[in-house]
C-alpha positions as CSV (number, residue, x, y, z in Angstrom):
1,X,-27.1,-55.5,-29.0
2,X,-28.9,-58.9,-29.3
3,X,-31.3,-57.9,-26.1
4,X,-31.7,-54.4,-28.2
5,X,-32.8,-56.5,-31.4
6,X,-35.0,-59.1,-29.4
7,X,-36.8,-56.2,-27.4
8,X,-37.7,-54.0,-31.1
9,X,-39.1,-57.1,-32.6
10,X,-41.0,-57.9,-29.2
11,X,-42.5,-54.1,-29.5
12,X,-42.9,-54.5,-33.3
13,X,-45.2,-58.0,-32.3
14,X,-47.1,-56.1,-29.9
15,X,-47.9,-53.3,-31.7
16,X,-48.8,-55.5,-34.6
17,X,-50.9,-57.7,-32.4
18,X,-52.9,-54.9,-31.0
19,X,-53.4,-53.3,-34.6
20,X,-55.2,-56.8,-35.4
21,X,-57.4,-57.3,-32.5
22,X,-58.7,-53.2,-33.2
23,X,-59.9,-54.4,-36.9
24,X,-63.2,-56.2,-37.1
25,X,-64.9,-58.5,-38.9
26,X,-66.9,-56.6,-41.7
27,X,-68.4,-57.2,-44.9
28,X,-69.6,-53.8,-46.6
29,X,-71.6,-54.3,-50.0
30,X,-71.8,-51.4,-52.5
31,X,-75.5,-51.3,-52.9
32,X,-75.4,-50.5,-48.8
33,X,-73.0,-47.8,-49.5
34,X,-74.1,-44.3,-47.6
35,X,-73.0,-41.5,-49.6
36,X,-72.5,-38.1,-48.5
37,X,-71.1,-34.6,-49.6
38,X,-67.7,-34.9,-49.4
39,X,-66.8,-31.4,-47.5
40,X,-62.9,-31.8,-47.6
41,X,-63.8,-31.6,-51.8
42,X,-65.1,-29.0,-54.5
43,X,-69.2,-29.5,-54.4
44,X,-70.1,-32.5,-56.2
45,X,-68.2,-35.3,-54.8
46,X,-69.1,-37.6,-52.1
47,X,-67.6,-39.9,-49.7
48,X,-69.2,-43.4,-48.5
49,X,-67.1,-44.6,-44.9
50,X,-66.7,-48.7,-45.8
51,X,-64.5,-49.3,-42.7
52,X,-63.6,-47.1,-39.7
53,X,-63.9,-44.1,-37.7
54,X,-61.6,-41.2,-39.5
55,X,-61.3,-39.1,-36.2
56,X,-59.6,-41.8,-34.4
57,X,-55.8,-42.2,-34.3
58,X,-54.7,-45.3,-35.4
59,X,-57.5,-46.6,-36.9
60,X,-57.9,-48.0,-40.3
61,X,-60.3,-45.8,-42.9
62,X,-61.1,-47.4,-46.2
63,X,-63.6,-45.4,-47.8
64,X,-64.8,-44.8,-51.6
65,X,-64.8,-40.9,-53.4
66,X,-67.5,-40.4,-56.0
67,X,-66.4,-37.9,-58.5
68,X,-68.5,-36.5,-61.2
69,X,-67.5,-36.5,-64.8
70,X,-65.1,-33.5,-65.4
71,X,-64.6,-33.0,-62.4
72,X,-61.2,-31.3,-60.6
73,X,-59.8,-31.7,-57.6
74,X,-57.3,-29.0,-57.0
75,X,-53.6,-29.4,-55.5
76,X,-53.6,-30.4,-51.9
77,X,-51.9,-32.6,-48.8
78,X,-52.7,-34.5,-46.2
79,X,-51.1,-35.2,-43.0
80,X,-51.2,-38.9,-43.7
81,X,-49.7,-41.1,-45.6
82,X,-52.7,-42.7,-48.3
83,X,-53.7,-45.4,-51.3
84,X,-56.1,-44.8,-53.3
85,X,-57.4,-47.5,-56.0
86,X,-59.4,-46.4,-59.1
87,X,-62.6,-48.9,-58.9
88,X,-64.5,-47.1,-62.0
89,X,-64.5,-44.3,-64.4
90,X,-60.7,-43.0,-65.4
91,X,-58.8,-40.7,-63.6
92,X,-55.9,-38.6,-64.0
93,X,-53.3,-38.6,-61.1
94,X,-50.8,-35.3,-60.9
95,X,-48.2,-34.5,-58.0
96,X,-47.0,-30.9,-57.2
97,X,-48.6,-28.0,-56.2
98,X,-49.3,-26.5,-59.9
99,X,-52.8,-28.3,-61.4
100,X,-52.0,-29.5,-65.3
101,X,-54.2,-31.9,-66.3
102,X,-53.0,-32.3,-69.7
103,X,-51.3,-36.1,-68.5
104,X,-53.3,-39.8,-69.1
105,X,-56.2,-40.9,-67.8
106,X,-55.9,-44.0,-65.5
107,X,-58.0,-46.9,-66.0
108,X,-59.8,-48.9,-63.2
109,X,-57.6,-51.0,-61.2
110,X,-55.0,-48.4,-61.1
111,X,-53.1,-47.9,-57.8
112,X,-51.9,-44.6,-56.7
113,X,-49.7,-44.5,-53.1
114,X,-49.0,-41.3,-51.9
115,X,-46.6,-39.8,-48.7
116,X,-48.0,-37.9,-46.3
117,X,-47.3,-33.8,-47.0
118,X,-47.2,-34.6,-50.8
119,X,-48.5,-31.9,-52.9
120,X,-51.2,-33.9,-55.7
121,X,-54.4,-33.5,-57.3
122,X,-56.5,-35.0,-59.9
123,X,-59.6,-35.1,-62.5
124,X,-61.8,-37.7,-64.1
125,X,-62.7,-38.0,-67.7
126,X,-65.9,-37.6,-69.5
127,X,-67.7,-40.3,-67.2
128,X,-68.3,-40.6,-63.2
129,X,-65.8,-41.9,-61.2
130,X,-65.3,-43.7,-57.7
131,X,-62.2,-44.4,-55.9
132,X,-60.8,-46.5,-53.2
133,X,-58.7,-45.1,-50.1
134,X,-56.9,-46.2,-47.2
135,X,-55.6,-44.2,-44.7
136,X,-54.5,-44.4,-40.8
137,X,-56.6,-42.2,-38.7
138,X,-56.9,-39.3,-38.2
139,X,-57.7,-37.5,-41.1
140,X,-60.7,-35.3,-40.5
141,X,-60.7,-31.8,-42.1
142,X,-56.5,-32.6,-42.7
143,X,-56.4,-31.1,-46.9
144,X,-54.6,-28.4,-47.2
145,X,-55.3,-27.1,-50.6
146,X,-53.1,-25.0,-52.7
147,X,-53.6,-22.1,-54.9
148,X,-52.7,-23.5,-58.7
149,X,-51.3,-21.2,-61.5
């Protein structure tokens, strides 16, 4: 049992260890930002890539959403498991697979971690919004959206 324990944490080290040495150094500043239309998205947000490559598995993406005011993103999952940070704007957070946006606006510095397969949606208030997210890799074309009402 002890060699069993000692041989997941060796594996656990490894793994970890690997992880590290695939992350570089990398300093992104937000007037270097390249946005583009974000085509996982209704038309009018974008996406700006900060760190890593989201067609490779295993790889770290951190990336910013810009979302214009009134804006809705209808019900929908990924395959991955994500956190998503509101840097400006407000934003309302919902879960399920029925939009109802009649819930609180978030202000920035809000924190919203969600499983991967996990029905959710959102919309911003009367003023632009951008978002953090994080994500493991892939996640290329990996919405699935849902019909609402």
């Amino acid at each position: 049992m002890k060699k069993l324990l000692l041989l997941g944490a060796l594996i656990a080290l490894a793994g970890s260890a690997l992880a590290q040495e695939a992350m570089k150094v990398a300093t992104v500043k937000p007037d270097e930002l390249v946005w583009k239309d974000n085509p996982n998205l209704p038309k009018g947000a974008q996406v700006a890539i900060l760190l890593g490559d989201r067609t490779k598995a295993g790889e770290v993406v951190v990336q910013r959403i810009k979302l214009p005011p009134n804006y809705q993103v209808p019900p929908h999952t990924h395959p991955y498991a994500e956190t998503i940070t509101l840097i400006s704007g407000s934003v309302g957070f919902g879960m399920g697979e029925k939009f109802d946006n009649t819930g609180p606006l978030s202000k920035p510095g809000t924190l919203f971690a969600n499983p991967a397969r996990h029905a959710h949606y959102l919309w911003t208030g009367t003023e632009e919004a951008i978002l953090q997210g994080q994500f493991i890799g892939p996640g290329g074309r990996g919405h699935r959206l849902h019909k609402s009402g």
